[in-house]
SEMIDREN-157797 format. One record per residue (C-alpha): x negated, y negated, z. Coordinates in nm, 4 decimals, padded with zeros to 6 digits. Example, Ala and Ser with C-alpha at 12.3 -4.5 7.8 and 13.67 -1.06 7.14 Angstrom:
BEGIN
+----------+----------+----------+
:        u :        v :        w :
+----------+----------+----------+
: -01.2300 :  00.4500 :  00.7800 :
: -01.3670 :  00.1060 :  00.7140 :
+----------+----------+----------+
***
This chain:
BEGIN
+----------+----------+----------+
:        u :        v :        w :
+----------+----------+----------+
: -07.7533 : -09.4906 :  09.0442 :
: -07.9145 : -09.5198 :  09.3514 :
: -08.1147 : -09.2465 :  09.4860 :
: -08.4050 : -09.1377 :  09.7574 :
: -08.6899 : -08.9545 :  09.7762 :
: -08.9642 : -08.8902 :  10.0579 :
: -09.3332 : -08.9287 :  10.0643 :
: -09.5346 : -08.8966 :  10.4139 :
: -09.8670 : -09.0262 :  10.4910 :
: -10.0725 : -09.0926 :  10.7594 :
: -10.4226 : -09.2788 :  10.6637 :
: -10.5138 : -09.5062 :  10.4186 :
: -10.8596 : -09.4917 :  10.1792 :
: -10.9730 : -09.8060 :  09.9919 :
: -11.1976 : -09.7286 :  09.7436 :
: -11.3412 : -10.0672 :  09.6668 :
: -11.5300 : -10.1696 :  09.3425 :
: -11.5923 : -10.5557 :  09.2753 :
: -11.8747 : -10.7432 :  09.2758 :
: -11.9637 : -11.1015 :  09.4325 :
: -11.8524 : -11.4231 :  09.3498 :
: -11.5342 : -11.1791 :  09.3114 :
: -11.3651 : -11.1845 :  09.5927 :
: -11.3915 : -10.8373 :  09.7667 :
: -11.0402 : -10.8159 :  09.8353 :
: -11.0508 : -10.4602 :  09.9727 :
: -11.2693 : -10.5264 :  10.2173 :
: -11.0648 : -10.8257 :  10.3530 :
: -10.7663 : -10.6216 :  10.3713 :
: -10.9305 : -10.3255 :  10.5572 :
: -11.0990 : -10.5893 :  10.8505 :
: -10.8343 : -10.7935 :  10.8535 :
: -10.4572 : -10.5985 :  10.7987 :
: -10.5530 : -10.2187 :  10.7983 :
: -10.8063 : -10.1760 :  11.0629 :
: -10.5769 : -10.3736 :  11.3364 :
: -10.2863 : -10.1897 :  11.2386 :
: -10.4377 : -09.8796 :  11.2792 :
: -10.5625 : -09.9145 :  11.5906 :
: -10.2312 : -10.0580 :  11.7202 :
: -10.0241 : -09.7569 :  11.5065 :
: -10.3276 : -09.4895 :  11.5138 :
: -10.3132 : -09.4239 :  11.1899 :
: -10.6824 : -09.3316 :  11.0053 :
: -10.7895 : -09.6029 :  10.7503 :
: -11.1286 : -09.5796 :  10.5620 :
: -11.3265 : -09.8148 :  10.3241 :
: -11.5360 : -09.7233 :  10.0561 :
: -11.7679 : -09.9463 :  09.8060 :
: -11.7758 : -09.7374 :  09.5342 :
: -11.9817 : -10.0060 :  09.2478 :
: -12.1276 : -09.6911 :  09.0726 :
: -11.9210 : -09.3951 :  08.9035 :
: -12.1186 : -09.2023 :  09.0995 :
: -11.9813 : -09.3847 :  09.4114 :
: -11.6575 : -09.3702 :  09.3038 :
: -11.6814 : -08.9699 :  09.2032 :
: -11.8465 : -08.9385 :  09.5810 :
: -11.5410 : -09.1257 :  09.7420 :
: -11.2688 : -08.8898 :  09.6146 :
: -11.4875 : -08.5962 :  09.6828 :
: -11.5484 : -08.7910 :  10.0777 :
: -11.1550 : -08.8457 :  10.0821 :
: -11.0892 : -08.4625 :  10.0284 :
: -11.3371 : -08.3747 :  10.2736 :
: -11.2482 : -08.5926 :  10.5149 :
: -10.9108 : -08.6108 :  10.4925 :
: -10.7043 : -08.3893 :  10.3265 :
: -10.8939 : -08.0554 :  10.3775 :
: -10.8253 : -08.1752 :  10.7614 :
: -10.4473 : -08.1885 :  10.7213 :
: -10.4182 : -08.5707 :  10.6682 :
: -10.1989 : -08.7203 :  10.4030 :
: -10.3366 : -09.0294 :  10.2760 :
: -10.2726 : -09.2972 :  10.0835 :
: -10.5559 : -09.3836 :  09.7779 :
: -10.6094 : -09.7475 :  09.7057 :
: -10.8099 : -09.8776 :  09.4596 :
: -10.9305 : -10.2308 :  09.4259 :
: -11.0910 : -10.2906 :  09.1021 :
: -11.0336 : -10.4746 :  08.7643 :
: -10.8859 : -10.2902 :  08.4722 :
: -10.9984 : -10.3629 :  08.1421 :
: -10.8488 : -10.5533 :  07.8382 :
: -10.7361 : -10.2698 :  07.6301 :
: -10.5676 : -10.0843 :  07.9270 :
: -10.8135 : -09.7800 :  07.8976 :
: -10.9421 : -09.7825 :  08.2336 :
: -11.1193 : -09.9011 :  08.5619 :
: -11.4029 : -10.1127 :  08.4956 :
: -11.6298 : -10.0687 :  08.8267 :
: -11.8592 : -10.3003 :  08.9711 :
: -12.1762 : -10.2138 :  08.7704 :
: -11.9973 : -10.2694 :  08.4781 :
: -11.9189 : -09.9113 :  08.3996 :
: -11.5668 : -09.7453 :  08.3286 :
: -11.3893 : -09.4910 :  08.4733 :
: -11.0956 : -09.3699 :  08.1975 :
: -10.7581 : -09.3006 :  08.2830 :
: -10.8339 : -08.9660 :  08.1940 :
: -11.0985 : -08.9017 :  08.4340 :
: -10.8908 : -09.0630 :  08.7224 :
: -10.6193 : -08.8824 :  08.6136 :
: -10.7982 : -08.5384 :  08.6784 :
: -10.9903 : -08.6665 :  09.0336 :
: -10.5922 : -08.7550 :  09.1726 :
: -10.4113 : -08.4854 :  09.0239 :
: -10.6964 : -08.2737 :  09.2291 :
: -10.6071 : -08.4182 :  09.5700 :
: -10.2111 : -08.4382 :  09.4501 :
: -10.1965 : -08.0511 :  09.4240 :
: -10.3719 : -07.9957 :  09.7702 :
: -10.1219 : -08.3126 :  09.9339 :
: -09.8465 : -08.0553 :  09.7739 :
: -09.7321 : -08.3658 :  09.5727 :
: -09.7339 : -08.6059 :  09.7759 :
: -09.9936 : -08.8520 :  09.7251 :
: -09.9052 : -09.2649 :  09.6730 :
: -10.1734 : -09.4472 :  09.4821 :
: -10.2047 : -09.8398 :  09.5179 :
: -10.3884 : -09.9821 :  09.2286 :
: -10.4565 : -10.3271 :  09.3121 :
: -10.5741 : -10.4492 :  09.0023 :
: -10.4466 : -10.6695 :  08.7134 :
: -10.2064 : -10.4676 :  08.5683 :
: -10.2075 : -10.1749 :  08.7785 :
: -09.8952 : -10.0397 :  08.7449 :
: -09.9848 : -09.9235 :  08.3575 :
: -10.1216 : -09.6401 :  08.4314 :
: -09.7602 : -09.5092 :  08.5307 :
: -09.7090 : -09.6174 :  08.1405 :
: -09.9771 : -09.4290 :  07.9432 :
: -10.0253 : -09.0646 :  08.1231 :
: -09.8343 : -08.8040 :  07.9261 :
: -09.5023 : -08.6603 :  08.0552 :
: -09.6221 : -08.3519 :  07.9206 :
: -09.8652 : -08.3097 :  08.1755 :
: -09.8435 : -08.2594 :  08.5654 :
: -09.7726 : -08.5804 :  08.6772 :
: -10.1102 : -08.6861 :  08.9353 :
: -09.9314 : -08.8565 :  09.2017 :
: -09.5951 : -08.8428 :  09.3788 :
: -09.5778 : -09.2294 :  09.2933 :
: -09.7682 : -09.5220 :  09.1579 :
: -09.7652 : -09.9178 :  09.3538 :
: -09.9506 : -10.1838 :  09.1166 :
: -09.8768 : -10.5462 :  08.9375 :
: -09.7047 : -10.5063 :  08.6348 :
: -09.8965 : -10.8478 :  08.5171 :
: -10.2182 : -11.0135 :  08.5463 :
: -10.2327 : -11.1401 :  08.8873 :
: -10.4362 : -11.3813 :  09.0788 :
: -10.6830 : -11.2463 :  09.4052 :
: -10.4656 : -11.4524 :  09.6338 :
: -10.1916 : -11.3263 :  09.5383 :
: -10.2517 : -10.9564 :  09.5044 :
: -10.3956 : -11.0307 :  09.8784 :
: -10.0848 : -11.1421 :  09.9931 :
: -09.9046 : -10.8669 :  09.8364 :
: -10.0942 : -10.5732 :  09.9637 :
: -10.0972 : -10.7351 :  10.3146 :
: -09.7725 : -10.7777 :  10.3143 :
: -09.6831 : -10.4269 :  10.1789 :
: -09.9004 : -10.2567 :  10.4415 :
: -09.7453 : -10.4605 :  10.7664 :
: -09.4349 : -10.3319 :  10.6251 :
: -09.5179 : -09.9596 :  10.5547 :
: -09.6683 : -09.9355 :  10.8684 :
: -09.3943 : -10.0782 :  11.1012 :
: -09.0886 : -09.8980 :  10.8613 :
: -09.2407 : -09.6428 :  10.6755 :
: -09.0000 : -09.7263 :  10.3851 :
: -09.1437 : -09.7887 :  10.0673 :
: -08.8388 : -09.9969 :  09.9088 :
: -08.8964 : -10.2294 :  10.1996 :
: -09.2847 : -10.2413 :  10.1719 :
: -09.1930 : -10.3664 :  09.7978 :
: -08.9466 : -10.5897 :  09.8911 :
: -09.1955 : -10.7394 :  10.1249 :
: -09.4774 : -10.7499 :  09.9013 :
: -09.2612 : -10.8841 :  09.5944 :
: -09.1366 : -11.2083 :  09.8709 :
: -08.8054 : -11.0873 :  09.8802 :
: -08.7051 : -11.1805 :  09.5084 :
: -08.4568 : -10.9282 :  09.2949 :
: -08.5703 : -10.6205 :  09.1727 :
: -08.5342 : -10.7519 :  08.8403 :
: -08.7777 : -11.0300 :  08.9297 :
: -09.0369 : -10.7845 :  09.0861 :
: -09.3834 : -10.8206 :  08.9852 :
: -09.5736 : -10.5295 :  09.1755 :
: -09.3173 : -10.2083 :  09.0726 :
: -09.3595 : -09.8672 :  09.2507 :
: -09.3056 : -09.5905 :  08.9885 :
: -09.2202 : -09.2726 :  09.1725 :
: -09.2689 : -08.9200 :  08.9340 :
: -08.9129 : -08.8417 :  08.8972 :
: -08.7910 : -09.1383 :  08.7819 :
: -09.0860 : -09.1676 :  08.5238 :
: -08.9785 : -08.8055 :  08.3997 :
: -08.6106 : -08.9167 :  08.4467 :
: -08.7506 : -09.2012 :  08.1902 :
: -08.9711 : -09.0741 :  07.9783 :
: -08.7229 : -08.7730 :  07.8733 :
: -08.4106 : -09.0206 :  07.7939 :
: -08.6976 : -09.2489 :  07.6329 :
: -08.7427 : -08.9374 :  07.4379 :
: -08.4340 : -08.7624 :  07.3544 :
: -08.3471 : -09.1310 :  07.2183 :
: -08.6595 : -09.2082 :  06.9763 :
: -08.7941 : -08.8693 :  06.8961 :
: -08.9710 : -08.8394 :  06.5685 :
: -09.0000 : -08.5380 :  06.3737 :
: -09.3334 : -08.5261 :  06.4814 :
: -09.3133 : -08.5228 :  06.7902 :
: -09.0063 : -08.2691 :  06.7658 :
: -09.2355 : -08.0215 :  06.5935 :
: -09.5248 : -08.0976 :  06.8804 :
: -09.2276 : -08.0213 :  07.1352 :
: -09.1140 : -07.6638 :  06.9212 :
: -09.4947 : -07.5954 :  06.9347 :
: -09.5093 : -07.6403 :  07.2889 :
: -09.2243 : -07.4507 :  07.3222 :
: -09.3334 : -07.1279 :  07.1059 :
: -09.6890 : -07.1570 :  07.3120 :
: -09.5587 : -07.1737 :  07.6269 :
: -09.3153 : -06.8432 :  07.5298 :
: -09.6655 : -06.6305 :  07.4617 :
: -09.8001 : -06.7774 :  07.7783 :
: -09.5451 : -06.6259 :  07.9966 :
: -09.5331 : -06.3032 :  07.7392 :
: -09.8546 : -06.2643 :  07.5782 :
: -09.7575 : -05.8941 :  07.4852 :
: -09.4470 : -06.0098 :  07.2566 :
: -09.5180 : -06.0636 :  06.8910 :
: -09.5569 : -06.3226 :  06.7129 :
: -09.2581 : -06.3991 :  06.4307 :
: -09.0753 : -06.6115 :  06.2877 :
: -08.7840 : -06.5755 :  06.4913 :
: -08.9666 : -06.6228 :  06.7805 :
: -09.0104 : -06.9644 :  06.6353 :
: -08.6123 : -06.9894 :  06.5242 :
: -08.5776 : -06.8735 :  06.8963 :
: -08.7803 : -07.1615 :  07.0099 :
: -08.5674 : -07.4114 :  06.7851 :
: -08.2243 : -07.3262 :  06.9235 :
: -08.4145 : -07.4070 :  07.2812 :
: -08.5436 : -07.6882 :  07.1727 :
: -08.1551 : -07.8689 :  07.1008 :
: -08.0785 : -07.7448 :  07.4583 :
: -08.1741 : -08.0811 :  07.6136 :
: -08.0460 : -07.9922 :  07.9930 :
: -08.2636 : -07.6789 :  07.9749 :
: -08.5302 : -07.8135 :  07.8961 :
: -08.5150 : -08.1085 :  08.1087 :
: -08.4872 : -07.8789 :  08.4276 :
: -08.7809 : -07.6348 :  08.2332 :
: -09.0665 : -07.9620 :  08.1914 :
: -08.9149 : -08.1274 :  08.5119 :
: -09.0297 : -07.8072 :  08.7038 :
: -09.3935 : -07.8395 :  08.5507 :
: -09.3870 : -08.2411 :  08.5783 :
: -09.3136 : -08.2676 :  08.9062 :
: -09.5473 : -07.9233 :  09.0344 :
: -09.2067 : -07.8148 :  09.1306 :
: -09.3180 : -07.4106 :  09.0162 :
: -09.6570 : -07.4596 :  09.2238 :
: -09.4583 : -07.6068 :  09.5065 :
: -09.0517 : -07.4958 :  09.5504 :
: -09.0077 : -07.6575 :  09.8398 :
: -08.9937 : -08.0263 :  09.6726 :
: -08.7188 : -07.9738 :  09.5090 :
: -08.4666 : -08.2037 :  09.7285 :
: -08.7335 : -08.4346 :  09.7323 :
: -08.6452 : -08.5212 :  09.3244 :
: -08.2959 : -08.4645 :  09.3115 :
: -08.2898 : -08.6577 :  08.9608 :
: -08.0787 : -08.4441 :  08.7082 :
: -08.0383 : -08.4445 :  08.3756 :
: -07.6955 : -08.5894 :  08.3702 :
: -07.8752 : -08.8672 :  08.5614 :
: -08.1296 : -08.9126 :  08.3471 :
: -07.9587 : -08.9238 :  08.0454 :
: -07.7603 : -09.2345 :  08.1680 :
: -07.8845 : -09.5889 :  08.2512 :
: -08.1587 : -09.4344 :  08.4838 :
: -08.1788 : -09.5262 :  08.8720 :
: -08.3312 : -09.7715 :  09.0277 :
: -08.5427 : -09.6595 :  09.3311 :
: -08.4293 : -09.6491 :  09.7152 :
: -08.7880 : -09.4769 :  09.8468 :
: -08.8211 : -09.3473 :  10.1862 :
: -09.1597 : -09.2845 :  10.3247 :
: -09.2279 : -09.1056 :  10.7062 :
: -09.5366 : -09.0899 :  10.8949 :
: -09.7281 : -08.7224 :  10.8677 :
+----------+----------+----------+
***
């Protein structure tokens, strides 16, 4: 089913980390796409050669500072290379940032953006982070724009230009994809955006369809823990427990119960017509995304 959702930004941060004879395609896009369009639009955009991890920590901690603690929405791209095994960002020097750590640095900025940050990852296989972060956890970013193979420089050049020109003249994301996929099907794509409710909207039919009994009793334990986290002065028992079981077959309620914490929707209410995703949706084929994204 088709559906649409809303993101808003106005500024773009490149936080660059590649190293001669690569090509240093972030800086090329910020001189030669982002910079004109943002004086032409007046949009912010800002570039940031982050080779260290201590460079890299330093530009999120610049991009809150400078950006969102003034109001500004922006987007966070990151040109890098990822590494074989799909574990991380490998920086210029050589060093690697985790998944894990960048999942804690964007989750950060996510909460203060009130869910609404897009993150570009312009590296070879970019779009696997969407893959690998639990569903269990906040998700970090409102959605995620990367290749879903390895890609050549020219290429991902093309693509992000072409992505950018479009977000900035539409402010649609679906078009910004079609643009920077050349028009092909959807089915054809090679750079996906993978917004957070249709990951959840994923994940939990991915779930509900392969679940061991593992992972069933991690879910009742989840469930039991979370029930003396919201009551810490009820007792512990067993049929707290058999309590937790006959919640843990009630698939809708739970869905709308981990969507809620997913999707920050109990920090931030107001969202919730931004994900309008339900569980007889998700329990289906899935949707296929119709994004639209406003200027701030």
């Amino acid at each position: 089913m088709p559906y649409e959702t809303s993101h808003h930004f106005d500024s773009v941060c490149i936080i660059e980390s590649l190293a001669l004879p690569d090509d240093l395609t972030g800086t090329s896009l910020y001189n030669d796409v982002l910079k004109p369009l943002a004086d032409r639009e007046g949009f912010m955009v800002r570039h940031y050669a982050a080779d260290t991890r201590n460079l890299f920590f330093d530009a999120f901690q610049h991009i809150r500072h400078d950006f969102v603690q003034q109001g500004h929405g922006p987007i966070n791209h990151i040109e890098a290379h990822g590494d074989e095994d799909h574990t991380g960002i490998v920086l210029a020097s050589g060093e690697m940032i985790t998944w894990e750590e960048l999942r804690v640095i964007l989750t950060e900025i996510n909460i203060a953006v009130q869910f609404n940050l897009l993150l570009v990852m312009a590296l070879c296989s970019g779009w696997w982070l969407s893959s690998i972060l639990l569903p269990s956890q906040p998700w970090p970013v409102w959605g995620i724009v990367g290749p879903t193979e390895t890609v050549g420089d020219r290429d991902l050049k093309q693509a992000m230009a072409a992505f950018y020109r479009e977000m900035f003249h539409s402010y649609d994301a679906r078009k910004a994809m079609d643009q920077a996929n050349d028009q092909r099907p959807y089915e054809d794509w090679t750079y996906r955006l993978e917004t957070a409710d249709l990951l959840f909207c994923r994940a939990f039919r991915h779930h509900m369809e392969i679940m061991t009994d593992a992972e069933l009793q991690e879910r009742l334990n989840w469930i039991v823990a979370e029930n003396f986290r919201v009551y810490p002065d009820r007792k512990r028992s067993a049929a707290v427990r058999e309590w937790a079981r006959g919640q843990l077959l009630q698939h809708e309620k739970h869905y709308n119960q981990v969507k809620r914490q997913f999707l920050m929707l109990d920090r931030f209410p107001g969202n919730e017509k931004r994900f309008p995703l339900r569980y007889e949706d998700c329990k289906g084929h899935g949707a296929q995304p119709s994004d639209t994204t406003s200027p701030q």
